[in-house]
N, C-alpha and C positions, 0 to 999 in steps of 0.2 A: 504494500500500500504506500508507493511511493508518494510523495506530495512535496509541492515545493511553492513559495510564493516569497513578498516582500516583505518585506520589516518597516510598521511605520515610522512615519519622519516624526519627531518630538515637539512637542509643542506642550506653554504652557496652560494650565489648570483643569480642568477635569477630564477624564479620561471617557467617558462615553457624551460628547456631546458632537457639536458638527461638524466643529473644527480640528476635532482628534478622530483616529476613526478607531474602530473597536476594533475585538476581538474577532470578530467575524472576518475581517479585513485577513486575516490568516489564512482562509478559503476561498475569500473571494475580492482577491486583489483589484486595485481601481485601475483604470487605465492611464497611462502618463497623458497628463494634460499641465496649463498652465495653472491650476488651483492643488495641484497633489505634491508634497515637498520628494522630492528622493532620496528613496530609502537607503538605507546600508546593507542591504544583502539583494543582491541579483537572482530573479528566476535561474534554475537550469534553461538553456538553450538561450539565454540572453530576450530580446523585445521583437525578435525577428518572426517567431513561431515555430511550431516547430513541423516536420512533413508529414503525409499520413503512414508512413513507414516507423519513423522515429515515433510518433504518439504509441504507435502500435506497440512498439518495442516496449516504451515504460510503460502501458498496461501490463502488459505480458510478466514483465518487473514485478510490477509493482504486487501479483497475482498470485505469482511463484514464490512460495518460501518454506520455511517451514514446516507449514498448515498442509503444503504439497506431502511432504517426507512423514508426516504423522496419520493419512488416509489409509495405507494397508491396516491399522490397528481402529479406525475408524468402522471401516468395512466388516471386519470381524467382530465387532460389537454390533453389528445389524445387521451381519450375516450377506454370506456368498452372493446372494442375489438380490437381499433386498436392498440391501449397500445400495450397490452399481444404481439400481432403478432409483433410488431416492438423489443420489447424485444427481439425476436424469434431472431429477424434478425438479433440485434445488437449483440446479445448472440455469434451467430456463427459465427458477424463477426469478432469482438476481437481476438479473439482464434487464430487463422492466421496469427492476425496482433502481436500479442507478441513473437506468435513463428518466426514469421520474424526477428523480432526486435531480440530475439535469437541468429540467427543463422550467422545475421548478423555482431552480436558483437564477437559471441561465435560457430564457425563452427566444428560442430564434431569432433572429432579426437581418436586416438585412446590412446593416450596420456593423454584426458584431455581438457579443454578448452582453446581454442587458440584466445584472443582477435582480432579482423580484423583493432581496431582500437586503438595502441599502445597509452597506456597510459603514454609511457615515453616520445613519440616521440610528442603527439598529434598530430601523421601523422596516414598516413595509409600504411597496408600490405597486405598481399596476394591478393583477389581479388578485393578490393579497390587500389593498388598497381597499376592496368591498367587501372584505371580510371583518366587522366591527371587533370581533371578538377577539381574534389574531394580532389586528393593530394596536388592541390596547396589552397584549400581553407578548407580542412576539421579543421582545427583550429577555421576557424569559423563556421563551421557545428557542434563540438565540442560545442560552446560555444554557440549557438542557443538551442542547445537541452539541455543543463544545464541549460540553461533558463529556458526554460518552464519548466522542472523538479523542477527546484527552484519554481516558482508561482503555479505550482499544489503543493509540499508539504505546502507551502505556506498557501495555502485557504485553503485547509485541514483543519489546523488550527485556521484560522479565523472562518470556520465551525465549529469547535468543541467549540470556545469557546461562537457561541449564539446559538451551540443546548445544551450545559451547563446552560447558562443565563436563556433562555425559559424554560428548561425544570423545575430544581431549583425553580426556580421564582413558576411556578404555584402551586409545592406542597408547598413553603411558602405560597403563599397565602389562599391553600384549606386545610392549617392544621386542623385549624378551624373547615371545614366541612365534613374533612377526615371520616367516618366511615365501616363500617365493610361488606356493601352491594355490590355489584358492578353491580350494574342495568345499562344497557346499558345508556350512556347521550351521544347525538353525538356532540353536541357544548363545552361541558364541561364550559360552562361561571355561569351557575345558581350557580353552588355552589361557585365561586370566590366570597368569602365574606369579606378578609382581604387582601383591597390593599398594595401593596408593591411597593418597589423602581422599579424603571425602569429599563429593562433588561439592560442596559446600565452599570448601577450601579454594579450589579452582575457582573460584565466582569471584571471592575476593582477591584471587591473581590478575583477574583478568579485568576487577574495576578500574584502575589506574588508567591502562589501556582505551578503554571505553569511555573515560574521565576527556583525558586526552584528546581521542578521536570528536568530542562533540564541541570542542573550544576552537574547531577550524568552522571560521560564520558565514562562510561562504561555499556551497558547495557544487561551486565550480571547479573549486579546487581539489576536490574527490573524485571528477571526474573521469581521469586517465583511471584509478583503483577500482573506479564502479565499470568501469568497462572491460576492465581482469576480470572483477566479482566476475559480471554477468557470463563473461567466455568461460572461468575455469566450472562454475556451476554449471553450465549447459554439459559441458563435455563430464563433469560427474554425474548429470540428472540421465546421459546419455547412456554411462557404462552400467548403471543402479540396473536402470532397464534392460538390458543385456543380459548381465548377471539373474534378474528375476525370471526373464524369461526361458533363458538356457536352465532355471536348476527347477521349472516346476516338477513336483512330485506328483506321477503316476499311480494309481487312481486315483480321484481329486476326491478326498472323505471327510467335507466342511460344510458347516451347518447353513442352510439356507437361507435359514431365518435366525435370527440372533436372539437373545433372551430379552425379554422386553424391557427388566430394569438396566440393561445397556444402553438401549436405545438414544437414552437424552445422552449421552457421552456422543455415541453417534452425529448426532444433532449440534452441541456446541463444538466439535473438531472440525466436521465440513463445515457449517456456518462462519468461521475461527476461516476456513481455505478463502472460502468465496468472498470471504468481506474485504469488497475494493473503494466502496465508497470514500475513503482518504484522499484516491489517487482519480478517481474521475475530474472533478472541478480544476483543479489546476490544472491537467492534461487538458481539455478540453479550452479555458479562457487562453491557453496559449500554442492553440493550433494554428496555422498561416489560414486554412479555409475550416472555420469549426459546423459549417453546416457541414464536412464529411464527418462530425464524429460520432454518429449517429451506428453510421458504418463500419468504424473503430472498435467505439465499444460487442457490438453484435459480434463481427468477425472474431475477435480478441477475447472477450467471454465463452463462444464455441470451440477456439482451440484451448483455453482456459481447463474449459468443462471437459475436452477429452481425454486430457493429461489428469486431470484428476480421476475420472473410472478409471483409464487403464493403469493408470500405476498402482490407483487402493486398489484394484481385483487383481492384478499378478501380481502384485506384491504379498498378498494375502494369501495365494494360491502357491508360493514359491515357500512362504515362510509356516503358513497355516498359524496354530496359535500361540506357535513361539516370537510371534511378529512384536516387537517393540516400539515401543512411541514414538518412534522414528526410524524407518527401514536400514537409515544408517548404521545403528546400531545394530542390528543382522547380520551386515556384510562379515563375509572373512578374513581372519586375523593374518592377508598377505598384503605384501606391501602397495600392489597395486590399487588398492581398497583403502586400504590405510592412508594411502596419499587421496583416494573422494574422499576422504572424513575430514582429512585436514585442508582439503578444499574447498567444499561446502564452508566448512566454519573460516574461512577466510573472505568466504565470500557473505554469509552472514553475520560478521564482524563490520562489514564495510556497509551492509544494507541499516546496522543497527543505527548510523549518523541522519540517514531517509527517515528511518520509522520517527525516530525522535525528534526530527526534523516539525514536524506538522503540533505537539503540546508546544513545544519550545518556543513558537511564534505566537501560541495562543496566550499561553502567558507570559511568559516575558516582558513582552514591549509594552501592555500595562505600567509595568511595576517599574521599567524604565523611564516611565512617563514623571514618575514623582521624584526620580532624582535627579542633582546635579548633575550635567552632561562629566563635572570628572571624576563624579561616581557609577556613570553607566558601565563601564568595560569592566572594573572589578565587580560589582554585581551582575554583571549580565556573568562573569565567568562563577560566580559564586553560584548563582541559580541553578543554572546548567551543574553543577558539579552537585548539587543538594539531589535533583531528579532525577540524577542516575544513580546515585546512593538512596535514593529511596527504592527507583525500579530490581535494585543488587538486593536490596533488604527482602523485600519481597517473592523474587526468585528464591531466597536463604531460607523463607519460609514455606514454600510450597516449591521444595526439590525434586517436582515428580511433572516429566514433562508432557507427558497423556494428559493429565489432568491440569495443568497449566493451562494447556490450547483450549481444553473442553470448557473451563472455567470463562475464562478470554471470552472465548466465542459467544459462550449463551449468554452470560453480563451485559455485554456490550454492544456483541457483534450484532443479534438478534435483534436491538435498537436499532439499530444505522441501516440496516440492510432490508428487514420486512417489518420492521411496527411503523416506524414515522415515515416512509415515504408515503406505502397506499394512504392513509389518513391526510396525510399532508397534500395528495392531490386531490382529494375529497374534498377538503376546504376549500380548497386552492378555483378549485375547477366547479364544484357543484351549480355553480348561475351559469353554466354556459354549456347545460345540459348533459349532462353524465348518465349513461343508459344506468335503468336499474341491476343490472348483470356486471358492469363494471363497479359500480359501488359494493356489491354483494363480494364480489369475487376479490377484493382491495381488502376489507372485513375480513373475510377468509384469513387473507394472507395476513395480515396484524394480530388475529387470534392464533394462526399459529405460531405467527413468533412469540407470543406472551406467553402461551403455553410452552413449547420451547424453550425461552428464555427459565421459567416458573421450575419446570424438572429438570432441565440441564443442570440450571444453578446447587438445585437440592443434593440431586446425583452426585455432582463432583467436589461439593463440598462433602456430604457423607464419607464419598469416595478416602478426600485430603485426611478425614480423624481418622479411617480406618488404619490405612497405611501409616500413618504416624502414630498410632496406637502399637499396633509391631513392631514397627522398628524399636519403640521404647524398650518393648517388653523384651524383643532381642538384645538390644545395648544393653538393659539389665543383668537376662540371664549371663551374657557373656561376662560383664563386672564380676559377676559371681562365682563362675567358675576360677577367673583367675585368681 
């Protein structure tokens, strides 16, 4: 969920009036004219636009992470078939739901894109304009959905730094046994023969780094690293599938249908894959022609959606229910494998400056608003260094990355993606005729993300005491024997 935009220009005394622009301004940047000061951070692609090839590209980005590498154990929690078909469904549902969210912020024009929901005003215009009830509270509709926008990039985060931990952690341990074979091992424990710290431990190695990485304000200058990310990932998303393919197990004896109390894990991991709405609005206000992005997103979401069936069903059918939270964790302990693990996490090292990218704008430039300008750069670096020590702390406490994504997804993701869009074009739209079938069917989709969101949540927090309940009782007994 890549996303990228401007940093507003400083100005004094309050922070949400007409002359400063809000928070909102983080999604939906203004166009350079002679009333907007210049920012301190450049879009990616600079004010040119960018092509429909390039757009396509940081969708695709922005899509893949991951949410991608945690679908075989997805699958598995809703079974062989019903997986892939719910895929289907969520696949196509998305799509709809982002271009709503689109066209809602962002309604065609011939001009160019015309925000519905003024970021100077934190009110609303044109067809939000007739809605009484919106207009007197979209400030806090505003600030609802920068919410959730904040705790999805959020966990993102927190994600990234224990599929770092995990991943790391096991090639230290299998350096050892690393050699030159790569025989199918579906558990991958036999060859763990030199234990190592606790992924915990790892998390706080790799804060610094992560500290570091988010203190570059511009991230043009990631650029050349984000174009290794995206090459060395493809060519590990490229061998992962390979490897899943060449080792499925003959006759396939996996359960159809998964256990229903799985289900919502199901639910928040894809939900947690598909959720792009970060990365539509800015991709799109800085396309060269954004009536093609209509095209974009469709196209871009369908190969999206086939990458995710086919890797959760052959991955699941390769590893069956030894499958881990992340297929990476599967591979085998040879070095060629060993070097995708520490690929991927080099390349999700570098997406983690993206993800954080999108809170960072949200708040920040508020709170730089109340300082002296020769207090900004020491608090802007203080901020930034506070948020990723929170996202570390957090990771520290829920070390378990199945249930990280699952959590992610249904909090949050299930917001952004199917409760507030149909509703918000119901508002938005209902005086300009909205078939009774399309309101029904917009309802649908909101109730099931609340329900969704409602058991996801329940599930994987259960899920989070369980396993922390164990392990207790293991570190115990083990205290005790020694």
């Amino acid at each position: 969920m890549m996303a990228s935009s401007d940093v507003d220009g400083r100005a004094d005394g309050a922070i949400f009036t007409d002359q400063n622009p809000s928070e909102l301004d983080a999604l939906c940047p203004s166009p350079p004219g002679p009333s907007r000061t210049q920012r301190n951070y450049e879009r990616i692609g600079g004010r040119t636009g960018t092509s429909f090839l390039q757009t396509l590209i940081h969708l695709l980005k922005g899509n893949i992470g991951t949410g991608l590498l945690g679908l075989p154990l997805a699958v598995k929690n809703a079974g062989l078939v019903l997986g892939p078909i719910s895929l289907l469904v969520m696949g196509k549902s998305p799509r709809p739901k982002l271009h709503k969210s689109f066209f809602l912020n962002f309604p065609p024009t011939t001009s160019g894109p015309k925000p519905l929901l003024n970021p100077r005003r934190g009110g609303c215009s044109s067809r939000m304009e007739n809605v009484s009830w919106l207009r007197r509270h979209s400030r806090w509709g505003s600030r609802m959905v920068n919410l959730f926008l904040i705790i999805t990039q959020m966990g993102f985060c927190c994600v990234y730094f224990v599929f770092l931990s995990d991943n790391v952690k096991q090639v230290v341990e299998a350096a050892n046994a690393t050699t030159l074979s790569c025989q199918v091992n579906h558990t991958n424990q036999t060859d763990v023969l030199v234990p190592s710290f606790d992924s915990r431990i790892y998390m706080l190695i790799f804060l610094p780094f992560f500290i570091f990485l988010v203190f570059i304000p511009n991230l043009k200058y990631l650029a050349p690293l984000s174009l290794i990310a995206n090459l060395v990932m493809t060519v590990s998303l490229i061998l992962i599938y390979i490897y899943s393919i060449m080792n499925i197990t003959y006759p396939i004896d996996l359960p159809k249908v998964g256990r229903f109390k799985d289900y919502p894990l199901f639910f928040g991991t894809a939900i947690f894959a598909f959720e792009g709405i970060g990365v539509v609005l800015p991709l799109e206000n800085k396309m060269q022609r954004p009536q093609r992005f209509t095209e974009v997103l469709y196209l871009g979401m369908g190969i999206v959606t086939f990458l995710y069936i086919s890797l959760g069903t052959i991955g699941y059918m390769c590893f069956g229910e030894h499958i881990g939270g992340s297929i990476t964790l599967n591979l085998p302990n040879c070095w060629r494998y060993q070097a995708v693990k520490l690929l991927y996490c080099f390349g999700i090292f570098i997406t983690f400056a993206l993800q954080f990218y999108v809170p960072a704008e949200i708040l920040i430039p508020p709170v730089l608003g109340r300082v002296g300008e020769r207090w900004e750069k020491p608090v802007d670096l203080l901020l930034r260094t506070f948020l990723v020590i929170i996202t570390c702390i957090l990771a520290i406490l829920i070390p378990e990355l199945d249930l990280v994504i699952s959590l992610v997804g249904s909090v949050s993701s299930s917001f952004l993606a199917l409760i507030f869009p149909p509703i918000l074009e119901i508002l938005a739209f209902h005086t300009e005729g909205l078939s009774p079938l399309v309101i029904i069917k917009n309802l649908i989709i909101s109730l099931v993300g609340l329900l969704g969101f409602l058991l996801g949540t329940y599930v994987a927090v259960v899920e989070i005491i369980a396993r922390n309940n164990v392990k207790h009782k293991e570190t115990f007994y083990t205290y005790m024997v020694q």
